[in-house]
Structures are given as C-alpha cells and as structure tokens.
C-alpha positions as a Markdown table, in Angstrom:
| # | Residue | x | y | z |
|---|---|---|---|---|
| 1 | Unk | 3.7 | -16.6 | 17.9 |
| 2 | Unk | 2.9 | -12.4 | 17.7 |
| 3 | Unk | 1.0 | -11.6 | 15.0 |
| 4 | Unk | 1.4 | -8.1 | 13.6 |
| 5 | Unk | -0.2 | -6.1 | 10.6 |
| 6 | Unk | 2.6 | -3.4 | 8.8 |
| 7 | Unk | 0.7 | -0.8 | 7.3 |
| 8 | Unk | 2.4 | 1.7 | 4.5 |
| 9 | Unk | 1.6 | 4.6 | 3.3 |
| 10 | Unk | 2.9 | 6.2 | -0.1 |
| 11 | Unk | 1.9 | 9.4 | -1.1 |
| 12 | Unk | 2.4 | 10.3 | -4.9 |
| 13 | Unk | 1.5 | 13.1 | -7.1 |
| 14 | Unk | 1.0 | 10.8 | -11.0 |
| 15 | Unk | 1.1 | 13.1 | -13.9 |
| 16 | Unk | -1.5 | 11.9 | -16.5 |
| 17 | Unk | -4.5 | 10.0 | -16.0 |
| 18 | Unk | -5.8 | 6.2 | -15.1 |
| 19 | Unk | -2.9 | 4.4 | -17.3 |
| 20 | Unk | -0.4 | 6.1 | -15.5 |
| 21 | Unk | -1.8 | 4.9 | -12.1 |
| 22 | Unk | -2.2 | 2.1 | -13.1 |
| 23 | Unk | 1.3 | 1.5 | -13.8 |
| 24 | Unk | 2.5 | 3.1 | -10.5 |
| 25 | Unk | 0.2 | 0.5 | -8.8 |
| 26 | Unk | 1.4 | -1.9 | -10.7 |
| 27 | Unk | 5.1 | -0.9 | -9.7 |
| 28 | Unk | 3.6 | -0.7 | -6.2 |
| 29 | Unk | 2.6 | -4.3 | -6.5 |
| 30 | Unk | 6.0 | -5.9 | -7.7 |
| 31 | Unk | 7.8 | -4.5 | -4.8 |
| 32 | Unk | 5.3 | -6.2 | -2.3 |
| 33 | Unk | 6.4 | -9.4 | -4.6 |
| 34 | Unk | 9.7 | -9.5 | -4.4 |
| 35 | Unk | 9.8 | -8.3 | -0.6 |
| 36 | Unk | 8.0 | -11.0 | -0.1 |
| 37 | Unk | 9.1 | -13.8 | -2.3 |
| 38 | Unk | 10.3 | -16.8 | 0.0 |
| 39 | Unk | 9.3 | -14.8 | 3.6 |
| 40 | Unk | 7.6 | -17.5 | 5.2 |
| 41 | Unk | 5.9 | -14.8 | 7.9 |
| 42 | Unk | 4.1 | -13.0 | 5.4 |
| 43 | Unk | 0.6 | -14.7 | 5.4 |
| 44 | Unk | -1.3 | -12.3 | 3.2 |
| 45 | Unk | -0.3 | -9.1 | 1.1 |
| 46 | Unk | -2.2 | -6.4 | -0.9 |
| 47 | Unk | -1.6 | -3.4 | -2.7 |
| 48 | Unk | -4.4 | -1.0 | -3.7 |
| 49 | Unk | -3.9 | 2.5 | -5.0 |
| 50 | Unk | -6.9 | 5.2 | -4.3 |
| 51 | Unk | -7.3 | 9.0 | -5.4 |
| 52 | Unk | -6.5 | 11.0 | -2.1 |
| 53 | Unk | -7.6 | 14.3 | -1.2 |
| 54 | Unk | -5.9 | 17.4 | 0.2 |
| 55 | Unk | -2.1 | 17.3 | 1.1 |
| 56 | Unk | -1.7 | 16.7 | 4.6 |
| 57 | Unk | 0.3 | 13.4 | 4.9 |
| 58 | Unk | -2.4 | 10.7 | 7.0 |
| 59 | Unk | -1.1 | 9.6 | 10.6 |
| 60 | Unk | -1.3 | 6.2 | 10.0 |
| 61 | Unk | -0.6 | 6.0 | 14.1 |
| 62 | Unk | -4.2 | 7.5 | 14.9 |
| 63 | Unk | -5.8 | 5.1 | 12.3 |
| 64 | Unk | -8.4 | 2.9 | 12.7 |
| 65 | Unk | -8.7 | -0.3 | 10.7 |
| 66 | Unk | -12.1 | -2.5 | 11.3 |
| 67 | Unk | -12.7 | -6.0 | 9.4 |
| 68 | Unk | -15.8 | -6.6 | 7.7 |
C-alpha cells in the first residue's frame, strides 16, 4: 500500500466580508464531500479557508508540511 497526501490550492479574491467567505468555504467543503463520497482510499479530508497576502500564487512543490 503507497500512501500519498494531495494538497490543493485555490486562490480567490471574495467580494464582501466574513459571510461571504464563509459561504465560499462552505462551497469549498461540499466539493471535498461529494469527491469523496464512497472513495474507500480517502482516509481523512479537510477544508480550511485563510486570508492570504500578496498575489504571487504559492508553489505548493517547495512546501513544507510538519505534523504537530
């Protein structure tokens, strides 16, 4: 068995404020759902939306991920 970790990043520029994001998260979240709905290899999901800085798109390829 290979175990892997897919990583995603989306972007977005939300006009309004925190009910707004809140409802892009949200969206966020029910496309995790039904992507994986029934997929026995998915073991854990999450979704989490933060404010981001600047506008240079991350390479998520030089990340580094720990585990606390």
């Amino acid at each position: 068995m290979t175990k892997i970790r897919g990583i995603i990043v989306v972007d977005m520029d939300i006009d309004g404020g925190f009910k707004e994001c809140a409802k892009a998260e949200e969206s966020l979240e029910n496309i995790m759902k039904d992507y994986v709905k029934g997929n026995t290899d998915v073991k854990h999901w999450q979704v989490q939306c933060r404010e981001r800085r600047g506008d240079i798109p991350p390479d998520i390829s030089k990340m580094k991920f720990r585990s606390n």
